[in-house]
C-alpha positions as CSV (number, residue, x, y, z in Angstrom):
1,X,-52.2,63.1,-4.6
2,X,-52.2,59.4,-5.5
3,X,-49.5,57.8,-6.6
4,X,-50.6,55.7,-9.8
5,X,-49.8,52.0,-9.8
6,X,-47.3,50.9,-11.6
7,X,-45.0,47.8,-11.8
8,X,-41.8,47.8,-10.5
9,X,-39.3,45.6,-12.4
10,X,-37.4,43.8,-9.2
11,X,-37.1,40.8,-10.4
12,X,-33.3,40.2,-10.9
13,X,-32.8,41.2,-6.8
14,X,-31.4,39.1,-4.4
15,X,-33.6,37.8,-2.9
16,X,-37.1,39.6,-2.6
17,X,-37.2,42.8,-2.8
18,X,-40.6,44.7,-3.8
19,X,-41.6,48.5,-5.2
20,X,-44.4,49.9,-2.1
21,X,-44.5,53.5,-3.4
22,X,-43.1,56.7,-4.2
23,X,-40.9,58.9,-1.9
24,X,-39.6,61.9,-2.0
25,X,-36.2,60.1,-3.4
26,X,-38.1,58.1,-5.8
27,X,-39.2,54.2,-5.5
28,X,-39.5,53.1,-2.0
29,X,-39.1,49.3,-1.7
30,X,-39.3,46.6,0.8
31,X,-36.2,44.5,1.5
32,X,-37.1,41.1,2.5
33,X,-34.0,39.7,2.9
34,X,-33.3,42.7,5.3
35,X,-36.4,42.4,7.1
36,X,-38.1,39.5,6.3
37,X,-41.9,40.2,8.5
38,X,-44.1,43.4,8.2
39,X,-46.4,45.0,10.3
40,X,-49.2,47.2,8.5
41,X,-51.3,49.5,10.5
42,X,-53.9,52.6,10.5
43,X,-57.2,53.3,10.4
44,X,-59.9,52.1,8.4
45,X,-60.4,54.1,4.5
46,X,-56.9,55.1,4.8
47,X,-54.7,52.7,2.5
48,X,-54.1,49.3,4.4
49,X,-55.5,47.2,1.9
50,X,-55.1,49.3,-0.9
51,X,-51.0,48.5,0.3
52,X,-51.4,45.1,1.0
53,X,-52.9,44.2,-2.6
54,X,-50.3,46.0,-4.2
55,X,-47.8,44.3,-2.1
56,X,-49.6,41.0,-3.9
57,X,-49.6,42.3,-7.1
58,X,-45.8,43.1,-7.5
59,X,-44.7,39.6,-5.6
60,X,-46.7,37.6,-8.3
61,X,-45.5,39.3,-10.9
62,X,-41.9,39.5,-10.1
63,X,-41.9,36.1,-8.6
64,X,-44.5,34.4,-10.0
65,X,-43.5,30.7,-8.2
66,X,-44.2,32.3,-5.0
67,X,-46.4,30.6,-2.7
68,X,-49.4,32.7,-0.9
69,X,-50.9,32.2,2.6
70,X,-53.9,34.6,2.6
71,X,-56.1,34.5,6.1
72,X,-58.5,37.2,5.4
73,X,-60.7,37.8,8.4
74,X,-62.9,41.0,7.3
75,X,-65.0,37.5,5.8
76,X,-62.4,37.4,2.7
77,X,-63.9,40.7,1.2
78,X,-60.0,42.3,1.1
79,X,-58.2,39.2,-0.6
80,X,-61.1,37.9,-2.3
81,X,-59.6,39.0,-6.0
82,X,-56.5,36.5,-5.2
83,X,-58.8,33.8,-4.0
84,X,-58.2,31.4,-6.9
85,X,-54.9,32.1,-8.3
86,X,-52.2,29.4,-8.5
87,X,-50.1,30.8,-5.5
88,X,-52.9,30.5,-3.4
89,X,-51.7,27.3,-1.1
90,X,-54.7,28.2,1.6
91,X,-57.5,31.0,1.6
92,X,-58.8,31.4,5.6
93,X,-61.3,33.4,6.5
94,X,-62.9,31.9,9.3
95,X,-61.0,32.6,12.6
96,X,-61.8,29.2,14.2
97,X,-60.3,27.4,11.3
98,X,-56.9,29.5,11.1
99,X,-55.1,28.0,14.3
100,X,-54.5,24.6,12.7
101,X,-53.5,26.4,9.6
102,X,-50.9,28.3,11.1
103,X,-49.5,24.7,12.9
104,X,-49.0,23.5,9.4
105,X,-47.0,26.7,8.2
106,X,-45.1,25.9,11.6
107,X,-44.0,22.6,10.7
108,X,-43.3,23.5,7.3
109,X,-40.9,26.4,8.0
110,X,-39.4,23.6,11.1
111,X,-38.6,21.1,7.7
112,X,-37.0,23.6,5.8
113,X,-34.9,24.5,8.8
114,X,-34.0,21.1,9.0
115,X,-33.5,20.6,5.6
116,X,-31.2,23.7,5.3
117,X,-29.2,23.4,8.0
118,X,-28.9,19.5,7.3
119,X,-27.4,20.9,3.7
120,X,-24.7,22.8,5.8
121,X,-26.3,26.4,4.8
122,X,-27.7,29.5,6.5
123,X,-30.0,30.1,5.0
124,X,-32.7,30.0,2.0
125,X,-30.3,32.0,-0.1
126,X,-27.0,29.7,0.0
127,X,-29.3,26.8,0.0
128,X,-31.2,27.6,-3.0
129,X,-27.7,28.4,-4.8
130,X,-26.3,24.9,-3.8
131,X,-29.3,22.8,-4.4
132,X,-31.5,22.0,-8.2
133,X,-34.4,21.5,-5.3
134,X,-35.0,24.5,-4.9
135,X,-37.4,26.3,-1.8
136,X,-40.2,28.4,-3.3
137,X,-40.7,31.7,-1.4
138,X,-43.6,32.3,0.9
139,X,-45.9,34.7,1.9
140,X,-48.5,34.4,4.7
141,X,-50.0,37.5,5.3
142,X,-52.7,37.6,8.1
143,X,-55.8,40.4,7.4
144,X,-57.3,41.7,10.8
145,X,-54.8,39.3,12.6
146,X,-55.9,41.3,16.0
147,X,-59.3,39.5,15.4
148,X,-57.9,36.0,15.6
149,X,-55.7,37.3,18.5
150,X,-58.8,38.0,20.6
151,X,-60.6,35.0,19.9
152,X,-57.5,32.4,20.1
153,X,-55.0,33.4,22.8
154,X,-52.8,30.6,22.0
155,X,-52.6,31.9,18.4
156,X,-49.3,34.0,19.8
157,X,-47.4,31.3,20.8
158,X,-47.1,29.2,17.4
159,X,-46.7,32.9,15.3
160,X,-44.0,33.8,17.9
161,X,-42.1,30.4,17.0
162,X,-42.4,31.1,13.6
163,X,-40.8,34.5,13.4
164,X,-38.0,33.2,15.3
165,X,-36.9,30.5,12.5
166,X,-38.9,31.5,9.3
167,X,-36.9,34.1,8.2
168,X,-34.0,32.1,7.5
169,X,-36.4,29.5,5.6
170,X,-37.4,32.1,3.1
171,X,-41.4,32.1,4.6
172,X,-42.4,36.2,5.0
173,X,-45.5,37.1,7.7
174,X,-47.1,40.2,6.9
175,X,-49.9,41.5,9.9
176,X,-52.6,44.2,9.7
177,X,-55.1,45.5,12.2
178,X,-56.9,48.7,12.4
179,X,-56.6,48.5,16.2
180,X,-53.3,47.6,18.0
181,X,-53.3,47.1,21.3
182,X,-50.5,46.3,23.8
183,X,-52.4,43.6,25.9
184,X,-53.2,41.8,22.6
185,X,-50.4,41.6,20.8
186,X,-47.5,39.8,22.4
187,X,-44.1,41.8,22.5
188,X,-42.3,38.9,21.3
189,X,-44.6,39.2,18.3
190,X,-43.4,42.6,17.6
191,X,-40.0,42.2,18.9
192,X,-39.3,40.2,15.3
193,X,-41.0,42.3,13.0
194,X,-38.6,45.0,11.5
195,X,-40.7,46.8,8.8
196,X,-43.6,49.1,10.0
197,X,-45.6,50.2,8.1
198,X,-48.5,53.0,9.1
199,X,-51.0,55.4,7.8
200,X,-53.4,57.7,9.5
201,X,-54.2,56.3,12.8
202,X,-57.0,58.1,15.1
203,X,-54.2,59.2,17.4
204,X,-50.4,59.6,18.6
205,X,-50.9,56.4,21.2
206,X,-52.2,54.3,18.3
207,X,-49.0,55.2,15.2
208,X,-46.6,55.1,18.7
209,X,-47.9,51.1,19.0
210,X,-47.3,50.9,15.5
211,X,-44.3,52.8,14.6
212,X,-43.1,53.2,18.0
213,X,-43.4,57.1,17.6
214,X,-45.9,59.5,16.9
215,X,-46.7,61.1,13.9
216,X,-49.2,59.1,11.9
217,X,-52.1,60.4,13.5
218,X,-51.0,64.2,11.4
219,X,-51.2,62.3,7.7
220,X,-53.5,63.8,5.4
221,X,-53.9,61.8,2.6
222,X,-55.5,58.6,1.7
223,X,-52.5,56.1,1.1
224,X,-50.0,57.8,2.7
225,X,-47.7,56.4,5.1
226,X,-44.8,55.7,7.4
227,X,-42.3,53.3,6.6
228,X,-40.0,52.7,9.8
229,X,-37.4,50.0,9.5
230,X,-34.8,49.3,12.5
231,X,-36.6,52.7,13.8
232,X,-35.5,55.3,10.8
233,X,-38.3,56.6,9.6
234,X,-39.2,57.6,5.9
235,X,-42.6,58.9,4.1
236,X,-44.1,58.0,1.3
237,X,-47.2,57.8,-1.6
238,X,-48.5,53.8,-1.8
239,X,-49.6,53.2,-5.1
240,X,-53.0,52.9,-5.8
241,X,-53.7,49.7,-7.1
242,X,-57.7,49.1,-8.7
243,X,-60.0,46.2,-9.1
244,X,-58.6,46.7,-13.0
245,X,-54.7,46.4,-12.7
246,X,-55.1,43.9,-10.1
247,X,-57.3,41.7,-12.9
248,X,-54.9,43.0,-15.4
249,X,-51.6,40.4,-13.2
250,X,-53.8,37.9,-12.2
251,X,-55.8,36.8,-15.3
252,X,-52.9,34.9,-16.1
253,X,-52.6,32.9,-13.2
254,X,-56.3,32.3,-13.1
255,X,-56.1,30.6,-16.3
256,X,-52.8,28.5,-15.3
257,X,-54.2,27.2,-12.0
258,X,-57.5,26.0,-13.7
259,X,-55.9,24.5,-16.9
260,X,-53.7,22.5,-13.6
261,X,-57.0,20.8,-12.3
């Protein structure tokens, strides 16, 4: 059964902190301070993108000065409904284009190092608690990342640099593929990414790449996943997010991003 979207109040977290879906517990919800990059995997029909949108949804609305990083390379059909809200700082969907892209996000997450560690701080966090200048939260999340992977090799080296730092720096990376593969994506890569997120995959070597176990190749229904973070493993119901309730969250920000030009 689908689990119906809803909003999940998380606004007054540490932090960010967002509601994914429903397990058998109640909420499930991703920790970003925790585990600041996600990896999303499965196969194709079975809930990726369904996640990922929600995952968009319930960031702008609980943290509406967030900044967004889409690169949608399924030709921007996935992301397109975000396209021109005021979060949105780029929109790629061209593979060729995203390498310098991705050296900007690098030098910006180098200056907020600098800038943080300059101030005496850890982190984002202490920083933004110090400071009236306050660091907007980012989000670059990376649609069929695999794709670029294949077509730009060097790609790996600037994403691996920015895991490393970003995380202190309050800049998130979220990846999804359909099709992981070992001799594509680096190990460093997924060395620094704690949450993993799966649904149904074709087969046991394909959620084991993913989740580092098997498992996900047995789900049954559309939208339901694994979520594995530091390797303990829980189940749950993503919510099921339509064209509707996404238009319903982002009228708003439609509206403020043009009245801006």
């Amino acid at each position: 059964t689908l689990a119906p979207f809803q909003l999940v109040d998380t606004e007054s977290e540490k932090g960010i902190k967002l509601g994914i879906g429903e397990g058998k517990n109640g909420i499930i919800y991703l920790d970003f301070n925790k585990a600041p990059h996600t990896l999303v995997g499965g196969s194709t029909g079975w809930g990726k993108s369904i996640f990922i949108k929600n995952l968009i949804v319930q960031l702008i609305e609980n943290y509406p000065d967030v900044e967004l990083e889409l690169f949608d390379f399924k030709a921007g059909i996935e992301l397109k409904d975000f396209e021109n809200i005021k979060q949105i700082k780029s929109f790629v969907v061209k593979p060729h284009l995203a390498g310098s892209e991705l050296e900007r996000i690098y030098e910006e997450i180098e200056s907020r190092f600098d800038l943080i560690t300059n101030a005496d701080c850890r982190d984002i966090f202490e920083f933004n608690s110090k400071t009236n200048n306050k660091l907007q939260y980012k989000f670059v999340i990376l649609e069929e990342f695999t794709i670029l992977l294949d077509i730009q090799k060097d790609i790996s080296n600037i994403l691996v640099k920015s895991l490393a730092i970003s995380r202190a720096t309050g800049i998130f990376f979220l990846f999804s593929s359909q099709r992981f593969d070992s001799k594509i994506i680096d190990s460093k890569i997924k060395a620094n990414i704690d949450n993993r997120i799966c649904f149904r995959t074709a087969d046991g070597i394909n959620s084991k790449l993913i989740l580092d176990q098997t498992g996900a190749e047995n789900l049954k229904n559309v939208g339901r996943g694994f979520i594995s973070n530091g390797g303990e493993l829980q189940e749950f119901q993503s919510f099921y997010v339509t064209k509707k309730d996404i238009e319903s969250v982002t009228k708003k920000y439609f509206e403020a991003k043009n009245s801006e030009k």
